[in-house]
Each structure stands twice: as structure tokens, then as C-alpha cells.
C-alpha positions as CSV (number, residue, x, y, z in Angstrom):
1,X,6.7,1.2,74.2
2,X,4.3,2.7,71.4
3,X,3.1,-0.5,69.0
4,X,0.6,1.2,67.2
5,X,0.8,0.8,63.7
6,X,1.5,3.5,60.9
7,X,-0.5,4.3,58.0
8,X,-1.5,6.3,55.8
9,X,-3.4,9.4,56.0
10,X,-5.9,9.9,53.7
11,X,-4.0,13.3,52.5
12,X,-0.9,11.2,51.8
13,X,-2.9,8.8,50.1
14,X,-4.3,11.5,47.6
15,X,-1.1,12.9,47.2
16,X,0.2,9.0,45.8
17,X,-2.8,8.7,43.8
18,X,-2.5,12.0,42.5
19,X,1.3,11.6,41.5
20,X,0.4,8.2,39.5
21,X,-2.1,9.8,37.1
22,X,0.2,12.3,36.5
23,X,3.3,9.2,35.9
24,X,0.4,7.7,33.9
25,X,-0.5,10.9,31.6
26,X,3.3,11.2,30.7
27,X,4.0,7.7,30.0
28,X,1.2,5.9,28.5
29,X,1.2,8.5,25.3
30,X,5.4,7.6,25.2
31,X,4.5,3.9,25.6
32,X,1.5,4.4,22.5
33,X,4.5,5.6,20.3
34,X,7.4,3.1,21.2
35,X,4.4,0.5,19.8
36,X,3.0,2.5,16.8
37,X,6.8,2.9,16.1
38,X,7.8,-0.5,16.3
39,X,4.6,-1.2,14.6
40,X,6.4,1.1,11.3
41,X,9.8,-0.8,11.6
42,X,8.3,-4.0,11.2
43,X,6.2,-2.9,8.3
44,X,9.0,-1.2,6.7
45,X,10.7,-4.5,7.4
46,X,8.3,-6.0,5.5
47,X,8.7,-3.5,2.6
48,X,12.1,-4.4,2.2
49,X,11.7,-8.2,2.0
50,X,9.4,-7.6,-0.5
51,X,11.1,-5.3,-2.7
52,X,13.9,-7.4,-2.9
53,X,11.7,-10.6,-3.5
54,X,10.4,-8.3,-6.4
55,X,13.8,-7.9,-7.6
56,X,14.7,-11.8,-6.9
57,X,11.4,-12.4,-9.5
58,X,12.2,-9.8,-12.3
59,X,16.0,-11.7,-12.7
60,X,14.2,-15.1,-13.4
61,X,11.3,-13.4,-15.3
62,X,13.6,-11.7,-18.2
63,X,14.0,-8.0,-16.3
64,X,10.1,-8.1,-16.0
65,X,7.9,-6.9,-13.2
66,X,5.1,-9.4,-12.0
67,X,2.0,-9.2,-14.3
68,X,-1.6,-9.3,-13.3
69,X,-4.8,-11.1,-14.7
70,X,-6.8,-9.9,-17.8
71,X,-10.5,-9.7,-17.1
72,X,-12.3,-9.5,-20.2
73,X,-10.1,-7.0,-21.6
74,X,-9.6,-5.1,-18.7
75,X,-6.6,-5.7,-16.2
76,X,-8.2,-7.0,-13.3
77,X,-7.3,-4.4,-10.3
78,X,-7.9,-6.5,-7.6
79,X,-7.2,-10.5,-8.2
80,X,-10.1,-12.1,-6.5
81,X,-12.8,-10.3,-9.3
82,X,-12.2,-13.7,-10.9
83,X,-13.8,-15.8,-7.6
84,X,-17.5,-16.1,-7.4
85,X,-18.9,-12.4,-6.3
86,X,-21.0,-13.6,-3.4
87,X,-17.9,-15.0,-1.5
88,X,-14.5,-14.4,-0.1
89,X,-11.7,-16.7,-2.2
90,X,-10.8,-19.3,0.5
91,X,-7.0,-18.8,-0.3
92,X,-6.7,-15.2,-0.5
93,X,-4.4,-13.8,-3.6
94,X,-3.2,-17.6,-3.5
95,X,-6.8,-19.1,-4.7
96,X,-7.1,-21.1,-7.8
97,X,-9.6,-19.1,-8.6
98,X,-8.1,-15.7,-8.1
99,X,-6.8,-13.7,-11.3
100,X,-2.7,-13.7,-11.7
101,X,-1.6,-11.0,-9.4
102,X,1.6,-9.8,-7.8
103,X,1.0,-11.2,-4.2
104,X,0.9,-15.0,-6.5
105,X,4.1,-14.1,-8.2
106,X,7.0,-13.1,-5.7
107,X,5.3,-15.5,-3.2
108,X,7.8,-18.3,-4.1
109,X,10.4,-15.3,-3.2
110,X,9.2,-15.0,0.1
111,X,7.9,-18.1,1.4
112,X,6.0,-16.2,4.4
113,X,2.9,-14.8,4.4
114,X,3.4,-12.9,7.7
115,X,5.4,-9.9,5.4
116,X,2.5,-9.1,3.1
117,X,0.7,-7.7,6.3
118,X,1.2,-4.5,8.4
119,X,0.8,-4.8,12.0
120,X,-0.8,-1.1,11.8
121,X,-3.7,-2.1,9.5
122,X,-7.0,-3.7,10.2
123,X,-8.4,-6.4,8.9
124,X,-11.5,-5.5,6.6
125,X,-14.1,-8.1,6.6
126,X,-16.9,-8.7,3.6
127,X,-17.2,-10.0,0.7
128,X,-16.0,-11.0,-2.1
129,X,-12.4,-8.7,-0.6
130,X,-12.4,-9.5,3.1
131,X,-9.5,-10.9,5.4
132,X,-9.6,-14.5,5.1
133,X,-8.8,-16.8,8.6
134,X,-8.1,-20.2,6.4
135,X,-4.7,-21.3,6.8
136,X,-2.5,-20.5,4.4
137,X,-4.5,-18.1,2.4
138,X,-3.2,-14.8,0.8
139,X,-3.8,-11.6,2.8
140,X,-2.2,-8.3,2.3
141,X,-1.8,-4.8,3.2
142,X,0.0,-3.1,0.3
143,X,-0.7,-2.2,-3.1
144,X,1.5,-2.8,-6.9
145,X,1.7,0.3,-9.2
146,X,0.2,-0.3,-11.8
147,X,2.4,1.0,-14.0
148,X,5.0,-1.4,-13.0
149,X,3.1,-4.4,-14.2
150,X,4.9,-6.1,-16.9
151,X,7.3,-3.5,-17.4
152,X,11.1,-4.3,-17.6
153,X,13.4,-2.8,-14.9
154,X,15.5,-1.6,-17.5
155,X,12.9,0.7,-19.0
156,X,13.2,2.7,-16.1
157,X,14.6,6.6,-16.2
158,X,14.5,6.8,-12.5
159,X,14.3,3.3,-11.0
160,X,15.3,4.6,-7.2
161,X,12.4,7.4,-7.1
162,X,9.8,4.8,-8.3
163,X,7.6,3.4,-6.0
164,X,6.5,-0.3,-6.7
165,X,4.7,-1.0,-3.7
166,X,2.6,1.6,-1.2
167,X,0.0,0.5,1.9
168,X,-3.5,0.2,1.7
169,X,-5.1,1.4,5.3
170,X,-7.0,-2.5,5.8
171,X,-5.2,-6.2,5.2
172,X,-7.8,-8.1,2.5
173,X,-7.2,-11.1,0.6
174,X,-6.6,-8.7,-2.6
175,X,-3.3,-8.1,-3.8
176,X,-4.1,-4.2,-5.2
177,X,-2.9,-3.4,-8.6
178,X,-3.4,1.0,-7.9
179,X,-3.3,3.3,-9.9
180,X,-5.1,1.0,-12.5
181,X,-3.9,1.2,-16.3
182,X,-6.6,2.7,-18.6
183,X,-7.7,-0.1,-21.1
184,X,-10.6,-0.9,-23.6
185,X,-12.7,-3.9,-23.8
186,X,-11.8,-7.3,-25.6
187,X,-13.8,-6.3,-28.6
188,X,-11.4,-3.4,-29.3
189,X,-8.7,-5.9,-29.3
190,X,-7.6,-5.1,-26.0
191,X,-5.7,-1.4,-26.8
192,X,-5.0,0.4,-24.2
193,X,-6.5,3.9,-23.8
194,X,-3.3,6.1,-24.5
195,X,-2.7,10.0,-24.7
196,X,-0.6,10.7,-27.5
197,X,0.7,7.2,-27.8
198,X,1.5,6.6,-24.3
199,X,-0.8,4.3,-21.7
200,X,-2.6,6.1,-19.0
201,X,-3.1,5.8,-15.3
202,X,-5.7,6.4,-13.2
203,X,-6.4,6.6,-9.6
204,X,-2.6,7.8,-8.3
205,X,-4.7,10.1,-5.3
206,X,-6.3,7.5,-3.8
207,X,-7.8,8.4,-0.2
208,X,-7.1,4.5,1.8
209,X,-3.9,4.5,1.3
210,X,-0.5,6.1,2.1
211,X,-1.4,7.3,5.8
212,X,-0.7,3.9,7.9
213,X,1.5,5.8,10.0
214,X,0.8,9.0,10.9
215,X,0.9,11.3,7.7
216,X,3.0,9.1,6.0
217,X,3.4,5.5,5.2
218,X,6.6,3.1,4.0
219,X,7.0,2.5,0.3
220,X,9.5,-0.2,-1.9
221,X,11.3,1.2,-4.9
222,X,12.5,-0.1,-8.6
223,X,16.1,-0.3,-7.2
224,X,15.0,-2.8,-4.7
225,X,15.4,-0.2,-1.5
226,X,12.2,0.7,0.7
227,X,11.4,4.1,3.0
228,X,9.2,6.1,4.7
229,X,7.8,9.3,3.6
230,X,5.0,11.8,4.2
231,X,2.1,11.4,1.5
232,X,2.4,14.8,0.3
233,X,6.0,14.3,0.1
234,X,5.4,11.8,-2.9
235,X,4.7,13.2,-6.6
236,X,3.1,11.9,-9.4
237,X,6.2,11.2,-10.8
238,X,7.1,8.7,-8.2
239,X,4.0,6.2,-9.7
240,X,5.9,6.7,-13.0
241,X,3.6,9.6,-14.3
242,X,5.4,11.2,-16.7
243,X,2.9,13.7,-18.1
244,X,0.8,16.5,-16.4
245,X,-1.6,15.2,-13.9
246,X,-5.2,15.8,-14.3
247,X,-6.7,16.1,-11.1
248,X,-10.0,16.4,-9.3
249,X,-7.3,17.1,-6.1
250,X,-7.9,20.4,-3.9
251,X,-6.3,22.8,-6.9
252,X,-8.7,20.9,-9.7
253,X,-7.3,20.5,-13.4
254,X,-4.0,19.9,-14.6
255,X,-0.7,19.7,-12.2
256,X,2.5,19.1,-13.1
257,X,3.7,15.5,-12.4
258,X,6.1,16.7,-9.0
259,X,2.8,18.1,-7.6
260,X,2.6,16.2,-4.1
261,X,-0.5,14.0,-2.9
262,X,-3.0,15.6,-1.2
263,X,-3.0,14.6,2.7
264,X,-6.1,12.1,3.4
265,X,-8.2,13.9,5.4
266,X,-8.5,16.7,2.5
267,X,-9.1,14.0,0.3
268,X,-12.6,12.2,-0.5
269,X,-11.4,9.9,-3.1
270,X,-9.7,11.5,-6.1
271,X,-10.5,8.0,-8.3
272,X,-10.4,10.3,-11.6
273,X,-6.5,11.5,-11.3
274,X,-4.6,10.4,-14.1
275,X,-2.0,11.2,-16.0
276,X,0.6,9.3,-19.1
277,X,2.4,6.3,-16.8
278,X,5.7,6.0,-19.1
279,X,8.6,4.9,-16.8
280,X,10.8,5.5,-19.3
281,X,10.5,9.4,-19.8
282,X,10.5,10.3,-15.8
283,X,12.8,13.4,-15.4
């Protein structure tokens, strides 16, 4: 009776080895986007919850949109401009010391700080802006239009097509108020810069944001309902432009307001792209 034992031989062994990489190659690029997918549910998720906590605040606020801080004259674009420069406000958007902001004002609505995040982003550290660790603070991925801020729902033309909040590509303790609303200083009585009569936005093209995922991101809209779309699938129009678009974008000069965004890696920073932010006259 033979009682040797078997093994392998070192071809057969190669052959294994050789048939795992190749299981690996196939599957761990499928397994990278079941998570980044996932990762995009739960942040649309998180759109939606906060859309409709925006919704929940503009029936107790009179049919108005949340409102943000006036520094000086000047709407303050990011809340914690108000907190001492050389250091991060300890509670986020939620600090005493923070300008009024969004984040502040549907908070009650929500009750959980987990949905103002993206599980895509990363946390950007620094001051005075960076993610803060203390418990209970106010951090956030996403971003208020400007042109929402203090405007009723009812003033609306399209209220379905208008975005209200988009993504920022890092979490912060700043609740973004982007595109920013042209305004003068307190010593002109605090006017707002306006092309023929009508307030202006700038910074709609702005290069950190709207590419979380992929080439597009998830955005919440004045009827309360959130999405996905591509980035250059959104137009001016969508921020509530309703004029012509001036543009430092690939084409340069004016566009019409349902010219798309430029995709972010052709995009430097297009700070100076504004345009007449009238929700009302969207068509």
C-alpha cells in the first residue's frame, strides 16, 4: 500500500496563484464601485433629508428660505468669518460665534448631524474652515445657493429645476453660501450690486464642487426632491441665473444662462462667473 502523501507541484501551484490575480483584477475594481456607489446613495440620501428639512423650515419661516449673516455689509459666504481668524469655531456652523447660516437654520429640522456629511468627501483640516472633532460641532459637505437665501418659495418660476443645495469636494465646519450675491459695503447702505435692477451672482463655475462622484454629484431642489446629475449637465439657470452668464469658462464672455458647467478638470476656478440671480424670471 502507497502512503505517500500528495501535493502540489510547483506548476499547479503557479497555475492557482496565477488564476487568483486574475479573480482579484476582475473583482476588486467591481467591489471599488459597489462602495463608491453605495457611498452616492447615502449622500443622495442625505440630500433628500435635507431638502425636505429645507422645506419643513420655509412653512414655519413665512415661505422663506434660510438667511445667512451680514458681515459688515457683505453677506458672509462662509459662517465661521465671524469666529476669531486664527482658529477653527469649536462648534462648527453650530458655534455662538459663527455668522447665521443655513447649516444653523434647518438643523432643528434634522436633528442629526451625520446627513450634512458625504461619505465620499474628505475632511479638510486648517484653520479658521477645517473639520472639527468636538462633539457635537457643525460639519458639512454641501453648499446653499446663494440666490436662494431669503427668497420666498413662491417667487420661484421653476422651483423643480432649482438647485438649493450642491457638494463641495471636502467636509469643513462651514456651511457654504455659493454662488455669493454681489453686495456693497455698509457705508452705501448696504445695496446690493444689481444689473438693471436685478441682484447679481457670482461664482456659479466653481472648480471644488459638483464632482463628488465621478463627473457628477447629487443636488436638492426648490420642490423639495434631490438627484444626481453630471456637472455639465447643470445650467446656469439651475442656480436661478436668469440673465446671460458672463464667464471666464473655456468659451470666455457672455453665455446664455442654459450653457452647462464646465467639467472640473477644465476648470481652474472660474470665481468671476456671474450673471442676474432672479428666481422669479427663469424660463
Amino acid at each position: 500500500m502507497n502512503n505517500r502523501n500528495k501535493a502540489f507541484t510547483l506548476i499547479e501551484l503557479l497555475v492557482v496563484i496565477a488564476i487568483i490575480a486574475i479573480l482579484a483584477a476582475i473583482l476588486f475594481p467591481v467591489f471599488a464601485q459597489a462602495k463608491a456607489a453605495a457611498k452616492k446613495t447615502s449622500c443622495l440620501s442625505n440630500f433628500k433629508q435635507l431638502g425636505l428639512a429645507t422645506m419643513m423650515y420655509t412653512n414655519d419661516a413665512d415661505d422663506t428660505m434660510p438667511y445667512t449673516g451680514d458681515n459688515g455689509g457683505f453677506w458672509a459666504w462662509y459662517p465661521s468669518e465671524n469666529c476669531n481668524g486664527n482658529q477653527i469655531c469649536a462648534k462648527g456652523f453650530l458655534d455662538s460665534g459663527a455668522f447665521q447660516n443655513w447649516g444653523a437654520e434647518i438643523f432643528p429640522y434634522t436633528k442629526n448631524l451625520g446627513i450634512f456629511i458625504c461619505p465620499s468627501a474628505t475632511k479638510v483640516s486648517g484653520v479658521p474652515y477645517g473639520f472639527s472633532n468636538n462633539a457635537g460641532a457643525g460639519n458639512t459637505t454641501y453648499d446653499f445657493n446663494g440666490a436662494m437665501v431669503g427668497v420666498t418659495t413662491t417667487s420661484m418660476s421653476q422651483p423643480a429645476s432649482t438647485i438649493v443645495l450642491q457638494s463641495t469636494d471636502g467636509t469643513t465646519i462651514d456651511a457654504y453660501m455659493q454662488p455669493t450675491i454681489f453686495n456693497v459695503n455698509s457705508t452705501n447702505n448696504n445695496t446690493l450690486i444689481t444689473v438693471n435692477g436685478v441682484p447679481a451672482c457670482n461664482g456659479i463655475d466653481i472648480s471644488w464642487m459638483g464632482e463628488v462622484h465621478g463627473k457628477g454629484d447629487n443636488y436638492a431642489y426648490g420642490d423639495g426632491h434631490a438627484k444626481y446629475a453630471e456637472r455639465t449637465a447643470i445650467k446656469f439657470k439651475n442656480f436661478g441665473i436668469s440673465s446671460d452668464v458672463y464667464s471666464y469658462g473655456p468659451t470666455g464672455g457672455t453665455v446664455p444662462n442654459t450653457t452647462g458647467l464646465t467639467d472640473v478638470k477644465n476648470n481652474p476656478n472660474y470665481w468671476y462667473t456671474w450673471g442676474n440671480c432672479d428666481l422669479s424670471a427663469i424660463n
